[in-house]
C-alpha positions as CSV (number, residue, x, y, z in Angstrom):
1,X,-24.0,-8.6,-4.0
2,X,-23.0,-12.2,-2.2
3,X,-22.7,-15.1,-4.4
4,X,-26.6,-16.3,-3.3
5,X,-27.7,-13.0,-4.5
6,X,-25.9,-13.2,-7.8
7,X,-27.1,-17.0,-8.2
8,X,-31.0,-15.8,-7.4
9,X,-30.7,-12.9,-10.0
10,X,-32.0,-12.0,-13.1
11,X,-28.4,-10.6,-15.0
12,X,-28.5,-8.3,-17.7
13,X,-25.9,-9.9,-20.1
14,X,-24.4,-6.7,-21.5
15,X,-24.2,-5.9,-17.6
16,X,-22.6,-8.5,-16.9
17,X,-20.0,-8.3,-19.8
18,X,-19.2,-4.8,-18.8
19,X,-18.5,-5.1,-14.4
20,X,-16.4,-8.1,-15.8
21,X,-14.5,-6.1,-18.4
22,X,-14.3,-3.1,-15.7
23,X,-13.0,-5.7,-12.6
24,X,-10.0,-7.4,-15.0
25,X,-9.3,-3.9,-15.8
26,X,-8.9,-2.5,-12.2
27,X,-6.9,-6.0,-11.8
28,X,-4.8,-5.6,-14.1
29,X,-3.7,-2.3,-13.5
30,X,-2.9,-3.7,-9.8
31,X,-0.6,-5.7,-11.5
32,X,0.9,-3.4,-13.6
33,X,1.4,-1.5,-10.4
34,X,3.4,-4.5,-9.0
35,X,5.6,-4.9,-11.6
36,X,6.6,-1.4,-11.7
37,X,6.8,-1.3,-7.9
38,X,9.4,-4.5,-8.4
39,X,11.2,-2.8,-11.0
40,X,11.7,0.1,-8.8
41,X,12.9,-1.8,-6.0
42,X,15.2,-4.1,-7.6
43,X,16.7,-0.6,-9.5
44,X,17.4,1.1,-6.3
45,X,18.2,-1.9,-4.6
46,X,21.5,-2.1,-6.8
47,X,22.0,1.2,-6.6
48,X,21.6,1.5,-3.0
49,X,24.2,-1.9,-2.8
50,X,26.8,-0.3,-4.6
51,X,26.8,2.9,-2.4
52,X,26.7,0.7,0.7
53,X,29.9,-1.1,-0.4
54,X,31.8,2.0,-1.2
55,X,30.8,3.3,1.9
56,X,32.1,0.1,3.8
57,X,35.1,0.4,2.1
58,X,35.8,3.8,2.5
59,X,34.7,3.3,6.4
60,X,38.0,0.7,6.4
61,X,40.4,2.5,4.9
62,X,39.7,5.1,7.4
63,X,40.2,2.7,10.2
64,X,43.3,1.6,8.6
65,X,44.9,5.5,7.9
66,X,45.6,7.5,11.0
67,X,44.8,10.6,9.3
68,X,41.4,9.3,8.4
69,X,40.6,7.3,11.3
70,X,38.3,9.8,12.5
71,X,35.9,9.4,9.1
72,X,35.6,5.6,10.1
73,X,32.5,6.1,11.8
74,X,30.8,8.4,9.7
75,X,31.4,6.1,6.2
76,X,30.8,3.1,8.3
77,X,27.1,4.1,10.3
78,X,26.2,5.7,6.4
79,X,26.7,2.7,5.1
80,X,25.0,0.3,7.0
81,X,22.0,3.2,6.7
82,X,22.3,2.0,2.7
83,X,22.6,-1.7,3.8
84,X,19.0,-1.3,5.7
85,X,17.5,0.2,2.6
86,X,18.6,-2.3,0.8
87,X,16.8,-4.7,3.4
88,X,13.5,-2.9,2.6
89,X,13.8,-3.4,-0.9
90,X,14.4,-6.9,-0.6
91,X,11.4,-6.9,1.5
92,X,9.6,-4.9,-1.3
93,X,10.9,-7.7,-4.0
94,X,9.5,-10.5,-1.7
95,X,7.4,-12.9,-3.3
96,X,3.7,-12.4,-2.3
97,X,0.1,-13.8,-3.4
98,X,-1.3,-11.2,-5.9
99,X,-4.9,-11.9,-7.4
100,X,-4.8,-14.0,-10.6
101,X,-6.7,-12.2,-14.2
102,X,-7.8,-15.5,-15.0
103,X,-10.1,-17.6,-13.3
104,X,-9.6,-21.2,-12.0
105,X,-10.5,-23.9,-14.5
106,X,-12.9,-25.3,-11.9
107,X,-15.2,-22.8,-11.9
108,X,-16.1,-23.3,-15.8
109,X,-15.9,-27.2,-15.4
110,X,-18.9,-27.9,-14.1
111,X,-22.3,-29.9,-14.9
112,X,-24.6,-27.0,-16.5
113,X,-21.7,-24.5,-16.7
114,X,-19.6,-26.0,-19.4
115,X,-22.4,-27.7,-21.0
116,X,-25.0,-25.4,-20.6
117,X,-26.5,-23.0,-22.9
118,X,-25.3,-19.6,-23.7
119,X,-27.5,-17.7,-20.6
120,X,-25.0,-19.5,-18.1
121,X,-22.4,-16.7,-19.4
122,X,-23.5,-13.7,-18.0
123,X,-24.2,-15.6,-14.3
124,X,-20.8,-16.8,-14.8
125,X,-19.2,-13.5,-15.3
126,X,-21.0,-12.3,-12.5
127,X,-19.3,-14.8,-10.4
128,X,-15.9,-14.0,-11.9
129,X,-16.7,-10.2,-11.3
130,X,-17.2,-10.9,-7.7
131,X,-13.8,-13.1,-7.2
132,X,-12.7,-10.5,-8.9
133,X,-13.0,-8.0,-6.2
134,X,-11.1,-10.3,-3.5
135,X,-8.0,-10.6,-6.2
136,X,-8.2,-6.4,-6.8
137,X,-8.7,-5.7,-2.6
138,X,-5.6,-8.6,-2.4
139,X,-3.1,-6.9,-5.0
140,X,-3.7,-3.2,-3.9
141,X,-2.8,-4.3,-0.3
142,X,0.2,-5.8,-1.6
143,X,0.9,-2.5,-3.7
144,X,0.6,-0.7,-0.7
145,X,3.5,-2.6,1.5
146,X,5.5,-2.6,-1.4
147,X,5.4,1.1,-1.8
148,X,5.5,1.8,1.9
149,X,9.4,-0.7,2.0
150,X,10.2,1.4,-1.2
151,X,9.2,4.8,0.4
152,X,10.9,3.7,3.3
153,X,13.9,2.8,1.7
154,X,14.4,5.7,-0.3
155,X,14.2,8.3,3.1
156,X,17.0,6.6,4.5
157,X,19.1,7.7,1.2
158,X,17.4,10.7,1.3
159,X,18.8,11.1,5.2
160,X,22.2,9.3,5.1
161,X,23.9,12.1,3.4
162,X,22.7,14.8,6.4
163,X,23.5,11.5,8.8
164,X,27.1,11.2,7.4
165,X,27.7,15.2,8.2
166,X,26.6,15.6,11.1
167,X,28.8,12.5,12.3
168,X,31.5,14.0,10.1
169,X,31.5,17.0,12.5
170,X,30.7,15.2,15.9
171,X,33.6,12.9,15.0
C-alpha cells in the first residue's frame, strides 16, 4: 500500500497492531544481525592484527638473518594478506545509517494525531508499518555488505596459509 492508500482506508485496528508488531520485529532482528556482524568483525579484526604483526616481524628478521633471508618474502606478502583483511573488517565496522525501531517524534506531533481520539491509532501504525519497511529494506542491505567485507576477509585467512607455502617453495 502507498501512504494515500493507507490514508483513504478503512484499518482494522487488531490489523494494524499486528503488521506493526510483525515490521519492528523483522527490524529488530536486522539489528540484532548488525550487532553480531560488528562483533564478528571487530573479533577477527584483532585476531587478524595480531597475526599480521607477527608475520611482519617474522618477515624482518628474515631479511636481517642470512640463513632466513629467503622466508622474507613469504612472512612478508602473508602478512600484508592479514593486513587487507583487516582493511575489510574495518570496512565491515564502518559506521552506516541502519533503520531506527522508533519512530520520529514528528510523526505523532501533529494537529488530530496527538490530540485525536483513539481511531487515529491504528492509521498511525499503519504509517509506522510502512516506514517501517524502508528502515528493514535499509538495515538488510547494510547486513549484506557487512557480511560480504567479513566473508571477504575471512578467505584471505583462509588462503594466506596455502599463499605463504607456495612462496615458501618458489622462494
Amino acid at each position: 500500500m502507498t501512504l494515500a492508500e493507507i490514508q483513504s482506508a478503512t484499518i482494522n485496528p487488531l490489523i494494524a497492531r499486528e503488521a506493526y508488531e510483525h515490521a519492528a520485529k523483522r527490524l529488530d532482528d536486522a539489528l540484532q544481525t548488525k550487532a553480531a556482524f560488528e562483533q564478528k568483525a571487530f573479533t577477527l579484526f584483532g585476531g587478524y592484527l595480531t597475526i599480521s604483526l607477527a608475520l611482519l616481524a617474522a618477515s624482518g628478521a628474515a631479511y636481517d638473518s642470512q640463513r632466513l633471508r629467503h622466508l622474507f618474502i613469504p612472512f612478508l606478502v602473508t602478512g600484508i594478506i592479514f593486513v587487507v583483511g583487516d582493511i575489510m573488517f574495518m570496512v565491515a565496522l564502518k559506521a552506516r545509517n541502519y533503520g531506527a525501531l522508533a519512530s520520529h517524534p514528528d510523526m505523532w506531533l501533529n494537529t488530530g494525531v496527538i490530540d485525536g481520539p483513539d481511531s487515529v491509532l491504528p492509521t498511525m501504525l499503519a504509517y509506522i508499518t510502512f516506514y517501517h519497511q524502508e528502515r528493514i529494506d535499509t538495515s538488510v542491505a547494510r547486513n549484506e555488505a557487512k557480511a560480504k567485507w567479513i566473508e571477504s576477509g575471512i578467505w584471505l585467512g583462509i588462503v594466506a596459509p596455502a599463499i605463504f607455502i607456495v612462496l615458501v617453495v618458489i622462494f
